[in-house]
C-alpha positions in Angstrom: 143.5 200.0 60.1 145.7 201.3 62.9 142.6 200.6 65.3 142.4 196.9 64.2 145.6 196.5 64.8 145.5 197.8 68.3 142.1 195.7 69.1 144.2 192.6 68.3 146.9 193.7 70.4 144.9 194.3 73.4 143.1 190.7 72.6 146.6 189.3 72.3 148.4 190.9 75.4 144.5 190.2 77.4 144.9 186.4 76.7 148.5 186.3 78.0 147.3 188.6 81.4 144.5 186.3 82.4 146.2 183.1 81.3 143.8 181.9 78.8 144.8 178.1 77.7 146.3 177.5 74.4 143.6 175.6 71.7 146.7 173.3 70.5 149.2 170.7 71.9 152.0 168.8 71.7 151.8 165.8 69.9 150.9 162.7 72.1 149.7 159.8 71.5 146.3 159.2 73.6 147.0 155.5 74.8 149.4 152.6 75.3 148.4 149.5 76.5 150.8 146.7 77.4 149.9 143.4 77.2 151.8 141.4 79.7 151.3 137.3 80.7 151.1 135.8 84.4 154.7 135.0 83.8 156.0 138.4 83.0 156.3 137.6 79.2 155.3 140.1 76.6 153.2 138.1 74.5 151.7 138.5 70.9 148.1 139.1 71.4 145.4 141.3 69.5 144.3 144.9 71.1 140.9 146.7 70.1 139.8 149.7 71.2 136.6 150.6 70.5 135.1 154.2 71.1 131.8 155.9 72.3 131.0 156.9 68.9 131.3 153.7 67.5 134.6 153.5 66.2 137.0 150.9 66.3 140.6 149.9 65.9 142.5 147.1 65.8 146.4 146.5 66.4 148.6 143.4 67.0 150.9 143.9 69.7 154.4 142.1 68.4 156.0 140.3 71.3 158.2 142.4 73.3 156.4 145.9 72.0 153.7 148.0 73.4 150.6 148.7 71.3 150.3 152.6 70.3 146.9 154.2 69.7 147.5 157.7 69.1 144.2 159.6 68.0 141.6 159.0 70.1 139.5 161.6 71.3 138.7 162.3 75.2 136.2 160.0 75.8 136.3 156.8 78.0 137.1 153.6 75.5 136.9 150.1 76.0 140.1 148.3 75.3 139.6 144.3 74.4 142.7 141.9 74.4 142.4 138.7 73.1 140.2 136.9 70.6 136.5 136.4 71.4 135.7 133.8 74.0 139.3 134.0 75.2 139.7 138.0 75.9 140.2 140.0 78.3 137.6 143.1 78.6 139.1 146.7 80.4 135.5 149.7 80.4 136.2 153.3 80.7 139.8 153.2 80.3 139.7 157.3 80.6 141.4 159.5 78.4 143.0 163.6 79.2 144.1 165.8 76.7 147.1 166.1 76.2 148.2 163.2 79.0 149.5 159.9 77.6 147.9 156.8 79.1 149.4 154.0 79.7 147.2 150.6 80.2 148.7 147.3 81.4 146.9 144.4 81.0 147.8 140.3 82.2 146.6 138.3 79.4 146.7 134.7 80.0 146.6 132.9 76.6 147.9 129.5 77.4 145.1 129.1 79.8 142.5 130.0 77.3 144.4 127.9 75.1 144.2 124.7 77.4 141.2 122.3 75.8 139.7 120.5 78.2 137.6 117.5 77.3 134.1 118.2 77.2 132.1 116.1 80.1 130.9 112.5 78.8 127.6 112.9 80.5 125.7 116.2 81.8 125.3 116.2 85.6 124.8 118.4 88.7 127.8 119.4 90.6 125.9 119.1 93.9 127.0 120.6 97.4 124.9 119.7 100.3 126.0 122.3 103.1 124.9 120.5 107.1 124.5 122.8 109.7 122.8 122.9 113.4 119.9 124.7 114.9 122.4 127.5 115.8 123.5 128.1 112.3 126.9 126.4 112.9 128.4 124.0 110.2 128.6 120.3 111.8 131.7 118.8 111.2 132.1 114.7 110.8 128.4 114.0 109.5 127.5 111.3 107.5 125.5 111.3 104.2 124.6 108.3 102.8 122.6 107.6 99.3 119.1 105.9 99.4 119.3 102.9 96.6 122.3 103.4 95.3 125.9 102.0 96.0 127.5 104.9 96.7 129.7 105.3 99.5 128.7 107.4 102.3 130.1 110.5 102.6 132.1 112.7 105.4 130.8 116.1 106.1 134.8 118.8 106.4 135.1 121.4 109.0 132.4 123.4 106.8 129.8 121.1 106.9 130.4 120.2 103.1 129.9 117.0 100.9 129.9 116.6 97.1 128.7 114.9 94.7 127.1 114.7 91.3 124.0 113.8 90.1 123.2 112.9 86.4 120.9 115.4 84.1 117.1 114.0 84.9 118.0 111.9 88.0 117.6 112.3 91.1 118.8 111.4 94.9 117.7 110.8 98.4 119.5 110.1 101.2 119.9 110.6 104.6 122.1 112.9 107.1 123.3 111.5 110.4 125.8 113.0 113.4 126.6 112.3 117.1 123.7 114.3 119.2 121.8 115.2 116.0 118.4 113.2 114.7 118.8 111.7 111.5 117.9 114.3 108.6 115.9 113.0 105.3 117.1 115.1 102.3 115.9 114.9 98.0 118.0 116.8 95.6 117.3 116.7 91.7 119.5 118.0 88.5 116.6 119.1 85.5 119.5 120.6 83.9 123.2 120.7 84.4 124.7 122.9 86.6 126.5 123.6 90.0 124.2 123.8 92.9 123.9 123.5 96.6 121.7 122.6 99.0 121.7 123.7 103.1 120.0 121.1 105.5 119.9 121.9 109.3 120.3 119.1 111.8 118.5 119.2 115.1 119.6 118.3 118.4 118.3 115.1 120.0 
């Protein structure tokens, strides 16, 4: 019995010698995250935090307030404010024992919030991008539209001119500038989207 004893001892006084880390601590809580709009407002907005192991929690942050999540383990976690479609995502939000975290995050609701009308008919936002021989945008050129009555268009210091072009249609034209031959150009829209096209100009 008195031998035990003295083994433990010797464990006990050992451990405190060589500075062995404790297998406990204080209580913490593991994460914070603070939701925070554009303008500085704290706003009410949902917070879920989901896990490597497949776990997940949900909290409502009250307006004002921080959102408290407590015990979580060590492993990087995904923090999600916001409701789907309208969120805002934050990956391997990492975690250290013992060493609260705190997370801010700008959530801007109202612009999620802001409806837009949806567009009457699809179309092509179409960029045509002029530039010279020696790669350098050409300023002041003139696009105009083969059988159609749109208005010619004016080239900025970029060499860019917009326009749109309906879902299925499509548009020829021409490109002109001072000391540059006049450049033929074709540019569908099978399905809607943004696109751009880069013709070159060469010198007369």
């Amino acid at each position: 019995m008195k031998s035990t004893i003295r083994c433990l001892l010797l464990v006990g006084i050992a451990a405190i010698w060589f500075g062995t880390p404790p297998l406990y601590a204080q209580e913490y809580c593991s994460l914070r995250v603070k939701v925070v709009a554009p303008n500085g407002k704290r706003p009410e907005a949902q917070v879920e935090i989901r896990e490597k192991n497949g776990r997940r929690i949900e909290k409502e942050q009250a307006p004002g307030h921080d959102v408290t999540f407590c015990d979580l383990g060590i492993r990087p976690v995904t923090v999600i404010v916001g409701l789907k479609e309208c969120e805002v995502v934050v990956s391997d939000v990492y975690l250290r024992w013992g060493k609260p975290y705190t997370l801010r995050v700008v959530y801007d609701q109202e612009n999620c919030m802001d409806e837009r009308p949806p567009t009457p008919t699809p179309y092509c936002e179409t960029l045509l991008r002029v530039n010279s021989q020696d790669t350098k945008w050409v300023k002041g050129a003139t696009v105009k539209f083969d059988g159609r009555t749109w208005v010619p268009l004016q080239t900025d210091e970029a060499g860019r001119a917009l326009f749109s072009i309906g879902k299925g249609d499509s548009v020829q034209g021409s490109v002109s500038a001072p000391r540059f031959e006049t450049t033929k150009f074709s540019v569908g829209c099978s399905e809607p989207k943004s696109q751009e096209k880069i013709l070159m100009l060469r010198k007369k």
